[in-house]
N, C-alpha and C positions, 0 to 999 in steps of 0.2 A: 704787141703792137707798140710802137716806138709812143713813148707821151705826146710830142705833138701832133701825131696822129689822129691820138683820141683825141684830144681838146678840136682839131679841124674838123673831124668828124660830128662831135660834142656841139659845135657851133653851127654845124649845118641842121640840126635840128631844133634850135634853140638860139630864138634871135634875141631874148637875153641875154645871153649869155655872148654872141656875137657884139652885142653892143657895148658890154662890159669891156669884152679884147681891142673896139676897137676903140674906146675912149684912153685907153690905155698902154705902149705899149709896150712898158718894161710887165706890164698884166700877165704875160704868156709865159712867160720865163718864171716868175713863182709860183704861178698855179701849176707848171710842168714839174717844180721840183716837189712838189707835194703829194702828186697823185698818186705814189704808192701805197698811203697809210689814208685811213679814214682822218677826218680832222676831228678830232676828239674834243671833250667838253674842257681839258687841262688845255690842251692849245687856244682854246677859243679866251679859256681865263689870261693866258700870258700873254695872249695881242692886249688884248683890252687894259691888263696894267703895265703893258709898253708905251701906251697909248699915253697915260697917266691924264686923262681928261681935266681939268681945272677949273670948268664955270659949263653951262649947260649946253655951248653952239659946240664947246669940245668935243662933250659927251656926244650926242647928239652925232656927231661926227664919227667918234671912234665907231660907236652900234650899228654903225650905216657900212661903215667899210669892213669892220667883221661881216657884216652879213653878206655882202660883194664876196669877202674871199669863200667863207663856207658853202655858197650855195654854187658859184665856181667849181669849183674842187668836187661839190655833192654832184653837179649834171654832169661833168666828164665822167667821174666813177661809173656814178649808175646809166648813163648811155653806150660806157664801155666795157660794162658785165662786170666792171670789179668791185660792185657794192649789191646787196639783195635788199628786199624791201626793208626787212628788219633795222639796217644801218641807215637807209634813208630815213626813217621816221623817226630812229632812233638819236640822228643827227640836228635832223631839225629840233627837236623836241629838246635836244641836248641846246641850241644857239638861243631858243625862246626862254629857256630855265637861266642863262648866263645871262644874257642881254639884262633880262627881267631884273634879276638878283643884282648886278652893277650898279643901274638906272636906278633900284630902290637904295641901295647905301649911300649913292654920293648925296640923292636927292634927300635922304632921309638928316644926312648930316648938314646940308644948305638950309636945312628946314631950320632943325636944329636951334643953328647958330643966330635964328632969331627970337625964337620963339620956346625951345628947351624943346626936350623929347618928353614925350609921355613915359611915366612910369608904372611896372608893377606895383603893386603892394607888398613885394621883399626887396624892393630898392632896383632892382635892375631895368634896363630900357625895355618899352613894350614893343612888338615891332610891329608893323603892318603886315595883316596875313592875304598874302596873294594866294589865290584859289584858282589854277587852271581846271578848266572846262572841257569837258568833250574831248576831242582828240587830244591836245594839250594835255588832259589830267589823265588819258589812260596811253600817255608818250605813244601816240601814234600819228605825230602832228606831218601835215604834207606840207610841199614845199613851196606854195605859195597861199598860207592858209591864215585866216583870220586868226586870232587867237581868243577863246571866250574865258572871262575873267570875271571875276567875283574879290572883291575890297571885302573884308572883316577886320576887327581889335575885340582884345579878349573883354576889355569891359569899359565903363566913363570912367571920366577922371578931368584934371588938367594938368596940363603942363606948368614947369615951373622957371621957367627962362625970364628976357627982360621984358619981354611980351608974351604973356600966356595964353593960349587958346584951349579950348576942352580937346579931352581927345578927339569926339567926332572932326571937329573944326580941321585940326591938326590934320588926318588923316582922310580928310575928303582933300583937302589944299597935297598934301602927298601924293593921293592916288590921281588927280588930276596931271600935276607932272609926271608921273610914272608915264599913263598914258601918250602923253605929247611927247616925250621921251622915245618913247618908242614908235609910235603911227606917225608921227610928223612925216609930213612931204618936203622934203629939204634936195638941195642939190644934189644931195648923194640916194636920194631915194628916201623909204622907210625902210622899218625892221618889221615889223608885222603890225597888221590892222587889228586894232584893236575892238572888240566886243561886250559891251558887259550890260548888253539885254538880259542877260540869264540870271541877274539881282533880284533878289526881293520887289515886284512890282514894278521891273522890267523897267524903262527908260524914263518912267514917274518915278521908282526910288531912291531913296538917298544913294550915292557913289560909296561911302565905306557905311557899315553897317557893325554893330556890336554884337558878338555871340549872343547875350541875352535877347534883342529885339529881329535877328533869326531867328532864336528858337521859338519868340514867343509868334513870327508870319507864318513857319514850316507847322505848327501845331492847329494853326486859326485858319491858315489861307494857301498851307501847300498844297496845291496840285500834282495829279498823278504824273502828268511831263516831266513835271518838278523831280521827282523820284527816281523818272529815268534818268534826266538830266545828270544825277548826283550822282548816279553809279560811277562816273568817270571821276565825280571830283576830286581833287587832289589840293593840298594847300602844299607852295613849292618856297614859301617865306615863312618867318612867324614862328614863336614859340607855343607853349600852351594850348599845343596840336590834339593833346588827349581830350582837352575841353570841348576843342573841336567835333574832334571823333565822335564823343556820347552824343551828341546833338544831331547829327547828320547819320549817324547809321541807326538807329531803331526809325528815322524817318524813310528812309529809302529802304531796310532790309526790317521788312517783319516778324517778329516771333512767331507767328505760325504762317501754315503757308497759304497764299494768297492769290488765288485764281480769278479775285478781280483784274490783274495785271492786264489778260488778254483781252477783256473789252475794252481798257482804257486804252495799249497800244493799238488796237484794232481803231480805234475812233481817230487815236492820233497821225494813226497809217491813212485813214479814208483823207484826212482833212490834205494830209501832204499831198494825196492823189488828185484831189481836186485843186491844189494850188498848179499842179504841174501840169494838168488838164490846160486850167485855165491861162496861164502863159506858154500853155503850147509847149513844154518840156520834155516829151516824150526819148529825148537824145537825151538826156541829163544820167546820167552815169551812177550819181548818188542818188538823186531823190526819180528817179522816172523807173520806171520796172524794171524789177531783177536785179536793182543796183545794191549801190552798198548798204543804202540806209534800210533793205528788206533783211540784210544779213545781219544788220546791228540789231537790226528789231526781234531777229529771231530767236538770236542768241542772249539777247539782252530780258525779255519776256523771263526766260526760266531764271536768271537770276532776281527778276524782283521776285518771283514764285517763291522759290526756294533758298535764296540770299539767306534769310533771317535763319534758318535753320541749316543749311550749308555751307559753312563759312567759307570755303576754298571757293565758293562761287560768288564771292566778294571781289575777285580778282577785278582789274579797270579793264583791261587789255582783250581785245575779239579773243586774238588770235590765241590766247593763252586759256582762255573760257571756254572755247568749242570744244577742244578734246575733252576738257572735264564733264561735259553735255554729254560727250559719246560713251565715257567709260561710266558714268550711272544710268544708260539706258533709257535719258530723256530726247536724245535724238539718235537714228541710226546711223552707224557707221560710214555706212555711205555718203549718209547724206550731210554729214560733218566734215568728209573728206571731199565731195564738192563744193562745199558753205566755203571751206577752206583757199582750193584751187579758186575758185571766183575773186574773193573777195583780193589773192595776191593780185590776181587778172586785171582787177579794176583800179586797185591801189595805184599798183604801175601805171596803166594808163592814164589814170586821174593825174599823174606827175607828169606824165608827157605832154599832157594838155597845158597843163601848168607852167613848165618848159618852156613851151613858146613864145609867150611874151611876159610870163612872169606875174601872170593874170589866174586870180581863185573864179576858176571853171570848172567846171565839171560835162559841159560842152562838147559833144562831137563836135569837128570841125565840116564847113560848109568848102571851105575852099579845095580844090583840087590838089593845088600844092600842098598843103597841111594836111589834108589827108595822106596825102604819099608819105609824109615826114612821121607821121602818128606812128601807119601800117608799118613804114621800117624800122622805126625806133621799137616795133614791141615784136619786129621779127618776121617780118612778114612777108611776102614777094610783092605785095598789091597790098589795095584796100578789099577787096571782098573780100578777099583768104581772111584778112585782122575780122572783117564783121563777120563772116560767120563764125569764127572760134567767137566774139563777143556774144553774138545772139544766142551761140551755147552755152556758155555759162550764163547770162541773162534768165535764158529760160530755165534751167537748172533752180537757181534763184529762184524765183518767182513760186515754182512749184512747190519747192518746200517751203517756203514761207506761206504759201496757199494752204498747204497739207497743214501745218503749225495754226495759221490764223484760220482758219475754216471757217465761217459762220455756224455757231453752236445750233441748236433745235430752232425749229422755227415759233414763235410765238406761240401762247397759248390756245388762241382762237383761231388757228390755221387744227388742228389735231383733231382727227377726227369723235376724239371720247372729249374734247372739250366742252359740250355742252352736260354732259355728264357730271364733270365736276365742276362745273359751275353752277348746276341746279337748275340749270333752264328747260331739260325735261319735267316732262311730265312723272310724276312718280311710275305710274306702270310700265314706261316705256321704259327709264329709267332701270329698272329691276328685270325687265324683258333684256335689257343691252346685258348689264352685268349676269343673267342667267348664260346669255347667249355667249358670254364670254368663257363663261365653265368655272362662275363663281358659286358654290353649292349654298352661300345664304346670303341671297343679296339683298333682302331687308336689310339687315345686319351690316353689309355693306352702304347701304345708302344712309344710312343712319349715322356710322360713322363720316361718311363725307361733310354730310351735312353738319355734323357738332364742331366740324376741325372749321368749316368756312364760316359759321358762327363764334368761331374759340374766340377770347382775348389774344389769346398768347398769335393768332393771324390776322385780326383786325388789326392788330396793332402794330405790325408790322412797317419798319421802312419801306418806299414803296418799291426801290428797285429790289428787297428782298421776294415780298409779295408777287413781282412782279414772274421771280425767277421761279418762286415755288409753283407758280399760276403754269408755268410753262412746263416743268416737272409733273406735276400731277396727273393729266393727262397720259403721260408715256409712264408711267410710274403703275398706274392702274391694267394698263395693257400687256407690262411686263411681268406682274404678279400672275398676273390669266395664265401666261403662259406657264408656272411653275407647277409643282405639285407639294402639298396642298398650296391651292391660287388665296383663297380665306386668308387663312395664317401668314401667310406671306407680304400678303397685302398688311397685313394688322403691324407685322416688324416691321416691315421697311417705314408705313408711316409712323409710326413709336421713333424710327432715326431722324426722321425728315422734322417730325417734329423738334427734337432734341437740338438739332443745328441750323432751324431754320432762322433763329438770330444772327450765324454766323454766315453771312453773305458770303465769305468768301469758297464754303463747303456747297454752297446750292451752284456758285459759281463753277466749281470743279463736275457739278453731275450734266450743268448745262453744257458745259463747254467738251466735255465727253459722255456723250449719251453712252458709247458702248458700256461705258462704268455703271451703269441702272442694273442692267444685262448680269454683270458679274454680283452687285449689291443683292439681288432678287435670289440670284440661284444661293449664294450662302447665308441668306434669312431663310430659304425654304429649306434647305438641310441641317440647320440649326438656329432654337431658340437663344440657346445661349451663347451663339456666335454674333447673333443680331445682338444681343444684348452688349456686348463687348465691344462691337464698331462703334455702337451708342455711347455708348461710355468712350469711349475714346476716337472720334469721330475723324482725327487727324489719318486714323489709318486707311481712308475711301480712296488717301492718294497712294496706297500699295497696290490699289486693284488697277493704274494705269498701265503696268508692265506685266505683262503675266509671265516670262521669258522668268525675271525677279523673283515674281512672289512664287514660282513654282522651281526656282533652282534649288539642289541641297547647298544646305547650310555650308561654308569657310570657313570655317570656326580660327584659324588664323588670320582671315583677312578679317572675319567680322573684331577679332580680338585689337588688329590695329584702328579701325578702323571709331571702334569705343576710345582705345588711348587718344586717338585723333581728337574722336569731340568733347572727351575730358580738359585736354591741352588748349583747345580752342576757349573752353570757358574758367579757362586756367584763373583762380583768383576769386571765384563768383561760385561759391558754392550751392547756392540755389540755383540758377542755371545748368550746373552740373549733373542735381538730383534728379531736375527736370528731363533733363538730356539721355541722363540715364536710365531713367524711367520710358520715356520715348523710344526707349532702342529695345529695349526688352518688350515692349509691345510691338513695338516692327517686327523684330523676329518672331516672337510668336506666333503675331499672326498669318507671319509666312507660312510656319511648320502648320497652325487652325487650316488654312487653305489647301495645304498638302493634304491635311488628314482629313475632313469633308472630298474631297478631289476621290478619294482612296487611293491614295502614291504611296501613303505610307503605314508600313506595319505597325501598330500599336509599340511595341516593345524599340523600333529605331523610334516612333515618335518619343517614348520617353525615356530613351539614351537622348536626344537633344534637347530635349527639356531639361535635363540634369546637368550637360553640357552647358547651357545657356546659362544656368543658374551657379557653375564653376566659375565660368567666364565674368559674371559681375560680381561675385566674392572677389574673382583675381584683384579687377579692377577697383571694388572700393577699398580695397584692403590697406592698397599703398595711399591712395586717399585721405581715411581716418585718419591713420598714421600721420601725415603731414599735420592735421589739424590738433595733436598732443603737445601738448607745452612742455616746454623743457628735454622734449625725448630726448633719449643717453646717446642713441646713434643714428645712423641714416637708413638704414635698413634691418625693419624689426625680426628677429629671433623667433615666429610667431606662425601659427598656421593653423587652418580654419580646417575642423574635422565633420564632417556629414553624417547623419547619421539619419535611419528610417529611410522614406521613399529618396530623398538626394543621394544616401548613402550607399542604396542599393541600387542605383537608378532605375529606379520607376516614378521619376516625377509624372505627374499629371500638370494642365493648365492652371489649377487654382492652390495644389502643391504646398503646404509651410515647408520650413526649411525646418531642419533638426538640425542644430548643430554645437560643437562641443569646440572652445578656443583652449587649445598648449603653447606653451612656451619654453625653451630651452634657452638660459638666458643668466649669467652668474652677477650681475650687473645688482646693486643695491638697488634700485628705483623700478630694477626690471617690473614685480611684481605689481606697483602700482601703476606704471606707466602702461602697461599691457590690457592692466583691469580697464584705465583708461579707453583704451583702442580697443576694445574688446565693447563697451559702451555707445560707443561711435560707433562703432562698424552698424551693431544693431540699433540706433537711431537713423544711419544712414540709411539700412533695408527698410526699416517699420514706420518712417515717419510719411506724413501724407502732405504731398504736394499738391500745386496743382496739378501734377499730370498723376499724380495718385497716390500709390503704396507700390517698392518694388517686392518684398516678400513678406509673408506675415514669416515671424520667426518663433521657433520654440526652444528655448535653453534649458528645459527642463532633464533631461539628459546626461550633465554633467553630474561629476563626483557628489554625491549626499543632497542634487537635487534643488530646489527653490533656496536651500538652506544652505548649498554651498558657495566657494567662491566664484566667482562670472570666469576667469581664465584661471586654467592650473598648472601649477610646470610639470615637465614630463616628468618629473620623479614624483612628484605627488601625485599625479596620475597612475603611474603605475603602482605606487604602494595601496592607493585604495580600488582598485583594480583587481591586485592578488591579496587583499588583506578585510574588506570590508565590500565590496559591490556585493550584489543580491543574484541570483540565478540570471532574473529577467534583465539585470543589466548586462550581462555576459551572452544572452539572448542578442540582445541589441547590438554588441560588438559584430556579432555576426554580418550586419549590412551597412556597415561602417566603415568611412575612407579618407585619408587626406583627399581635400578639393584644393587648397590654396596657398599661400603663402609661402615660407621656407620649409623646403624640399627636403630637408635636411631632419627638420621636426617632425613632418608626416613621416620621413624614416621611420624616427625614433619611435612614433606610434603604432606606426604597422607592425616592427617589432615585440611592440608590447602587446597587441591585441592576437597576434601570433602565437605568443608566447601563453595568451591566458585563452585562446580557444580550444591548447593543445595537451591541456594540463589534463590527467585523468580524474575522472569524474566515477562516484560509486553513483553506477543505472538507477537503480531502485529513488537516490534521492535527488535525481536528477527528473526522473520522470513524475516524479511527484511534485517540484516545485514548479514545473512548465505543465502539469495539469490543474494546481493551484492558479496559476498565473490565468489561465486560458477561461476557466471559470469566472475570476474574477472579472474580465473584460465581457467575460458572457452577461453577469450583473450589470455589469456599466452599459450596455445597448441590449436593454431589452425589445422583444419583437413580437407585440400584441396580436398583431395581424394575421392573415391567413395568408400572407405575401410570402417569398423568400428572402434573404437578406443577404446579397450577394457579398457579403463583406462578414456579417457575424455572425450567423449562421451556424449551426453544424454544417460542415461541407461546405464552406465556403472559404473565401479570400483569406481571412485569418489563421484558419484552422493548416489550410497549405504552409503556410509562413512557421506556425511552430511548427510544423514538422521538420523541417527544412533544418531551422533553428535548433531543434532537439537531433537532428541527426548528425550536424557539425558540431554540437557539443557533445554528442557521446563516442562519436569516433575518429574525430581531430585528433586524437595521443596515437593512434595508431595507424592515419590516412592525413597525414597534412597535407594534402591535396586540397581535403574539403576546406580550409580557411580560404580558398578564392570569393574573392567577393564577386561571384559572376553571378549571379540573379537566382531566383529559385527553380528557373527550369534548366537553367543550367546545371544547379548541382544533385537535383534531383535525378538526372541522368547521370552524374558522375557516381551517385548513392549506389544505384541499379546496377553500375558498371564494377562498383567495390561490391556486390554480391552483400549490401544491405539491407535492400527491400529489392522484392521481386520487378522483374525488369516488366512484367506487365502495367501492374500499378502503378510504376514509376510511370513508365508510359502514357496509363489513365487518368493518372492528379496533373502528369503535366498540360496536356489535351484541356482538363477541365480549369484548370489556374489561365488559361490562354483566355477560353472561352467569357469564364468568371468576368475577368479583367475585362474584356471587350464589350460584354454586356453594361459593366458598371460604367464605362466610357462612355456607351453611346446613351446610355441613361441620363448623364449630368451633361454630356453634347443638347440635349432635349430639354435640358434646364429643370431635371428633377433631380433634387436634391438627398432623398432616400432611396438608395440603390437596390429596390425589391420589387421582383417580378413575381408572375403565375411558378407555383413550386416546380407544375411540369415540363416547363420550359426544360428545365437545369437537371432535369430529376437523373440521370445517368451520370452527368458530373458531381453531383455531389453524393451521389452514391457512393461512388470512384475514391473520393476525398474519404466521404466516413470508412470503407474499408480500409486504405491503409491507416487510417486514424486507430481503427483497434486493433490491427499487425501490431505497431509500436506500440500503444497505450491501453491496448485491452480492452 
C-alpha cells in the first residue's frame, strides 16, 4: 500500500495523529519518507543534536517535536501491519530512554555552571541515576504511557562551584527540571507524564534519594508491592550501577524461595479489584479482569518465588519470563501460550485506545464511532466479532490466574479435626476421633499434640507463622490417617513441620499447595530416613510441586549445563557457589529418593546415577578449584580425579563417601605443587560444611603409601609404585576403579596402568592367601556379637561377594583380559561362569544373593537403621550360595 495511503488510513483511526497532519502541512511528506524503517533510538539521537537546543524553551521544544515525529511514523507503522508489538514498545521505550538522557546532560551541565557538579571520590562527576519503573524499566513502554521514575546518587557530598550545594540539594533541583523537561504542557504538547509516586515514601519523600538512605527504607520499610515494583527496575543514567545492583536485588529476589509472594499479590490483586469495583472499571483492559495486570501478576508471582534462586528469572520483560515459566514446569504450556496470545491481544488494543486521542486509557470506548475504529484497527468486520475474540482471551486470563492465585486452605477453624488440634476436645473424644481415624495409639498421639501447642519453639511464634501452622495441622493430622503406618507418619511429618516452622515462607508453600501435604505424608510413611533428609534440607518440599520433574529420569547432559549455568551465575562468589552446588545435588537426589520410594527404579540404575551424579560434581568443581590456585602455570590443568570403592564401581548409595585418588601428567616445574594445591581445594570444596551442608564426605586414603603419601601423584609415580610397592589389597582395589573427571587424556594414562597391573600373572597359592589374610582382617575390624546377620560382613555376605570378584580378576586377568571391565560384580561374575571359572550355577546363586544382600541393606538404612543386620533366616539360601563358592575358590 502506497505511503500515503497508510498515513490516510493511519489518521482515520487516530485523531492524533490527524491533528498532527493537520497542523502541519509540509507533516505528510516527511512522515511518508520514513515509513519504511522503524525510527530507531540513533535517529531519535541525530534530531535532537540537529536540534542543538541552547537554553530550556529550546530543549523543551526539540523533546516535544521528536516525540510528534516518533509517535507519527510509530501509528502509521503499527495501523499498517508494518511494526509488531515488540517494535512498538520497543520504540517508545527507545524515545523515553533519549529524551530522558538529553534533558539530563544539558540540564545537568545548566546546573553545573552555577553551582559545580558533584563529585566521586576518584575525582570524576557523579551523575544522577534515573531509574525507570514498570513498563519503562522492563522496555515495554505503550504509546501514550506515563513514565514511573525513581531519582538516586550514589552517596553525600557537595559540590565545589562558585556556589556549592550538597549533593541532595543539587540533585533534587536536577530531577525537578529533568521532570518539567519532559511533562511540561507547552505549545507543542509534552513527551511523557511523569510519575515518581513509586519513591521511597511515595509523594511525602525526598525527589532524589542516596543509595545509602534506600537501602537503609528497603531494609526498615520495604513493602512487598515494593518488590514487585522493582522486578522491572532498571536505572537508564548513572554510574556505580553495581552499587546499585547489591541493594535492590537480595531485596526483591530472595535467597531462598518464597512462597509468601502469593498472599501478598493475592492482597494486592483483591485491593486493585476493589478500586475497579469501585470506579466502576469493569471495561478497563489493564486493571478490570482477565486484563493485563492478571498476566503480570501471574508471571511476576514465580519470579519473586524463585528470582533469588533462578537467576534467568531475573529477566524485566512478560514476554521474555513466560516461556521460561513453561520450560521449568512452573506453568503449563498451554497456559503460557495463551498468557502469551492475550497479553499481545491486549497490548495492541491498549495502543489503539491510546491512538485516539493520544490519551493513557485503558478504556473500552462508549461511542459507536470509536468503537467501529477500535474493531477495525484490531481486524475485525464489527464490534462484537473484536469483543468476543476479547472476552476470550479475557476469560482465558482470568482462569489461569484464578488456577495460580487460588485461595490456599481455608482457615484453621473451618477443618473439621480443628478442634482436635486445638485441644478444645474433650480427652476421650479426642482419642475416640484419632482411633476412628486408624491411629493405632492415640494417647501417644494426643500427647504429642498437646506438647507442640504448649512448645516455646510455637508460642513463640510470629503470628502469621502460627497462624499458617494452625491451618496446616488440621489437614496434616487427616493426611497421616490415611498413610500406613498413620503413627509414625504423623511423628515425621511433625519432626519437619516443626523444623521449618520459623520459615514462613515453607508453611507458605504447604498452605498454598495442600496437594504437597498428600505427597509429604506418603514419603515420610515409606521412609524414615527420607523424612529425615526433607528435614534437614526442607527447601526441597518445592520438588514435590511437579511430579512430571521429580519423577522424570535424570539428563545428565542438561542437568550437567544446567550446574555450569548456576556456577556462571554466581561467578565471583564462591560461597554462593558451594551453596548452589550443594542445592543441586540435593535436588537431584531427591528426585532419584522419590523415584526409588515410587519403585521406578532398580537398585543397581539407582546407583549408576548416584555415581553419575557424583562424576558430574567432580566434573564441575574441578575447573572451579583450579581457577582459585595462585599462580597456576596454565589454563587448563593436566589433572584428573580417579574413583575408587562404591564411586569407582558404581554402586553409590545416598550417604556414599567418595574414594578417590588425584594423577597428574604434567612436565611443568610447579606442576607438582600446584596440583597438590588443587588437589586440596578440590577436597575442601567437597568436605567443607555450609550452610546448605557437606556435598561429599571424602576418603584419600587410597592413594600411593596411603595417609603418609603425597595428596596428588604423577602418572609415572603412580605407576612405579603400582608395579613395585602396592600390597595385594591395593591391586584388589584397582579392580573397581575409574577415571570420573578431569583430563581425559590422564584417566587414559590410568586405565592403562591399572590394565596393565590387573593382568600381570599372579602365583594362585600367594594370591589366595593374601586376599584370605586381607578378608579376615576386615572380619576383626566389624565384629558381630549378635544373633543378627550382617549383611555386609558376614560370612556370606556383601564383602565376601566383592573378594571374590576381586580374587577372580586377579588370578585370571593374564589370561581373560576381558575381566579388567570395571562393570560391577554381577556383571563379571557372569563373565567368570561364561570363561568356565566357577560353575555357571553358583555364579548364577551369589549373583541372585549379592542383588538381594544389596536391596535388603537399602531398604534397612531407607528405614534409618544404621546396622545392616537382619533375622539369619531371612538370607539363609543367599548366603549359603556366597559360602559355597567362597570354598570352590578358597577352600
Amino acid at each position: 500500500m502506497p505511503a500515503h495511503h497508510l498515513i490516510e488510513r493511519a489518521a482515520s483511526h487516530s485523531r492524533y495523529l490527524a491533528r498532527l497532519l493537520a497542523a502541519d502541512a509540509q507533516f505528510v511528506d516527511s512522515l511518508a519518507s520514513g515509513l519504511a524503517q522503524p525510527f530507531g533510538a540513533d535517529a531519535m539521537q541525530a534530531q535532537l543534536q540537529a536540534a542543538a537546543p541552547g537554553d530550556e524553551a529550546m530543549l523543551k521544544t526539540a523533546l516535544r517535536k521528536l516525540r510528534q515525529a516518533v509517535m507519527a511514523r510509530l501509528i502509521v507503522r503499527d495501523l499498517g501491519g508494518l511494526a509488531d508489538l515488540s517494535e512498538v514498545m520497543g520504540t517508545c521505550t527507545d524515545l523515553a530512554e533519549t529524551t530522558l538522557r538529553c534533558a539530563l546532560a544539558h540540564h545537568s551541565t545548566w546546573l553545573a555552571q552555577k553551582h559545580g557538579m558533584p563529585k566521586n571520590p576518584d575525582g570524576s562527576d557523579m551523575q544522577l541515576v534515573v531509574v525507570g519503573m514498570g513498563k519503562l524499566g522492563g522496555r515495554e513502554l505503550n504509546v501514550s504511557s506515563d513514565i514511573d521514575l525513581i531519582y538516586l546518587y550514589p552517596e553525600q557530598g557537595e559540590t565545589t562551584g562558585a556556589k556549592p550545594v550538597s549533593h541532595h540539594e543539587f540533585f533534587v533541583l536536577l530531577g525537578k527540571k529533568l521532570g518539567l523537561a519532559i511533562s511540561d504542557l507547552t505549545a507543542d504538547g509534552f513527551v511523557f507524564r511523569v510519575d515518581m509516586r513509586l519513591r521511597p515514601w511515595g509523594d511525602a519523600g525526598p525527589l532524589a534519594m542516596s543509595y545509602a538512605a534506600l537501602e537503609d527504607y528497603l531494609v526498615a520499610h520495604g513493602r512487598e508491592w515494593e518488590r514487585y515494583a522493582w522486578i522491572k527496575g532498571r536505572a537508564l543514567t548513572g554510574t556505580r550501577l553495581a552499587e546499585l545492583d547489591q541493594i535492590i536485588r537480595p531485596f526483591v529476589f530472595r535467597k531462598y524461595l518464597d512462597f509468601n509472594a502469593f498472599a501478598a499479590m493475592r492482597e494486592l490483586h483483591v485491593q486493585i479489584r476493589r478500586e475497579v469495583i469501585r470506579r466502576d472499571r469493569a471495561d478497563n483492559i489493564k486493571l478490570g479482569p482477565g486484563g493485563i495486570r492478571e498476566i503480570e501478576f501471574t508471571a511476576q508471582v514465580f519470579q519473586l518465588i524463585r528470582g533469588g534462586q533462578v537467576a534467568v528469572l531475573q529477566t524485566r520483560s512478560l514476554l521474555a519470563v513466560l516461556p521460561l515459566l513453561a520450560a521449568r514446569g512452573l506453568l503449563p504450556e498451554n497456559a503460557v501460550a495463551e498468557l502469551q496470545a492475550a497479553y499481545v491481544f491486549l497490548r495492541n488494543l491498549e495502543h489503539r485506545l491510546q491512538y485516539l486521542d493520544d490519551a493513557q486509557t485503558q478504556m473500552l470506548p462508549t461511542q459507536p464511532d470509536d468503537r467501529t475504529r477500535i474493531a477495525t484497527s484490531m481486524g475485525f468486520t464489527d464490534y462484537p466479532a473484536f469483543l468476543a475474540a476479547l472476552n476470550a482471551h479475557r476469560t482465558q486470563v482470568s482462569r489461569h490466574f484464578d488456577q495460580v492465585f487460588a485461595a490456599p486452605q481455608a482457615d484453621s477453624g473451618s477443618h473439621p479435626l480443628a478442634g482436635l488440634w486445638q485441644g478444645a476436645l474433650e480427652h476421650a473424644d479426642a482419642l475416640a476421633t484419632l482411633a476412628g481415624l486408624g491411629y493405632t495409639a492415640p494417647a501417644e498421639v494426643c500427647n504429642r499434640l498437646r506438647q507442640i501447642r504448649t512448645s516455646i519453639r510455637y508460642t513463640t511464634l510470629p503470628a502469621s507463622n502460627r497462624a499458617r501452622f494452625d491451618t496446616l495441622m488440621p489437614a496434616l493430622i487427616e493426611v497421616a490417617a490415611s498413610c500406613n503406618p498413620p503413627d509414625a507418619t504423623l511423628a515425621r511429618i511433625l519432626d519437619l513441620l516443626e523444623t521449618v516452622a520459623r520459615r514462613d515462607s515453607y508453611l507458605a508453600l504447604l498452605v498454598e499447595y495442600p496437594a504437597t501435604l498428600q505427597r509429604v505424608a506418603r514419603l515420610c510413611a515409606a521412609s524414615p530416613w527420607a523424612a529425615q533428609y526433607l528435614a534437614r534440607n526442607p527447601m526441597l518440599l518445592d520438588e514435590l510441586l511437579d511430579t512430571r520433574q521429580l519423577y522424570a529420569t535424570p539428563d545428565w547432559p542438561a542437568l550437567g549445563d544446567e550446574l555450569q549455568a548456576l556456577m556462571h551465575t554466581h561467578c565471583g562468589d564462591t560461597e554462593r557457589q558451594m551453596d548452589a552446588m550443594r542445592q543441586f545435588r540435593q535436588r537431584v537426589t531427591f528426585h532419584l529418593l522419590a523415584q526409588d520410594l515410587a519403585g521406578v527404579l532398580a537398585l543397581e540404575t539407582l546407583s549408576d546415577h548416584l555415581s553419575d551424579l557424583a562424576a558430574l560434581i567432580l566434573s564441575a568443581t574441578l575447573p572451579l578449584a583450579w581457577a582459585g590456585v595462585r599462580n597456576r602455570h596454565r589454563d587448563t590443568p593436566r589433572f584428573a580425579v580417579i574413583g575408587y570403592g562404591k564411586l569407582g564401581g558404581r554402586e553409590m548409595g545416598y550417604a556414599s563417601d567418595l574414594d578417590l585418588v588425584f594423577l597428574y601428567e604434567d612436565p611443568a616445574p610447579a606442576a607438582a605443587e600446584h596440583y597438590a594445591r588443587l588437589a586440596q581445594r578440590i577436597n575442601t570444596w567437597l568436605g567443607s560444611t555450609t550452610a546448605a551442608g557437606v556435598l561429599y564426605e571424602t576418603d584419600l586414603r587410597l592413594r600411593p603409601d596411603g595417609t603418609s603419601g603425597l595428596l596428588v601423584s604423577s602418572v609415572e609415580a603412580f605407576s612405579q609404585y603400582q608395579h613395585s610397592h602396592a600390597w595385594t589389597w591395593e591391586h584388589q582395589a584397582l579392580t573397581r576403579a575409574r577415571y570420573v573427571a578431569g583430563d581425559a587424556a590422564v584417566g587414559a594414562a590410568f586405565e592403562r596402568i591399572r590394565c596393565d597391573i590387573l593382568t600381570q600373572p599372579r602365583d594362585p597359592a600367594r594370591l589366595r592367601e593374601d586376599v584370605l589374610a586381607m578378608r579376615q582382617k576386615m572380619h576383626a575390624g566389624h565384629p558381630n556379637h549378635s544373633d543378627l546377620f550382617d549383611l555386609k560382613h558376614d560370612a556370606g555376605g556383601i564383602v565376601d561377594v566383592e573378594f571374590m570378584v576381586q580374587y577372580l580378576v586377579l588370578a585370571h586377568a593374564a589370561r581373560h583380559r576381558e575381566l579388567t571391565r570395571n562393570s560391577g560384580n554381577i556383571a563379571l561374575l557372569r563373565l567368570a561362569a561364561e570363561l568356565e571359572l566357577i560353575p555357571a550355577s553358583d555364579a548364577e546363586a551369589v549373583r541372585s544373593a549379592y542383588r538381594e544382600l544389596r536391596r535388603l541393606q537399602h531398604a534397612l538404612r531407607l528405614h534409618g537403621i544404621q546396622t545392616a543386620r537382619i533375622e539369619p533366616m531371612q538370607v539363609a539360601g543367599h548366603a549359603a550360595a556366597v559360602r559355597r563358592l567362597w570354598r570352590t575358590l578358597f577352600g
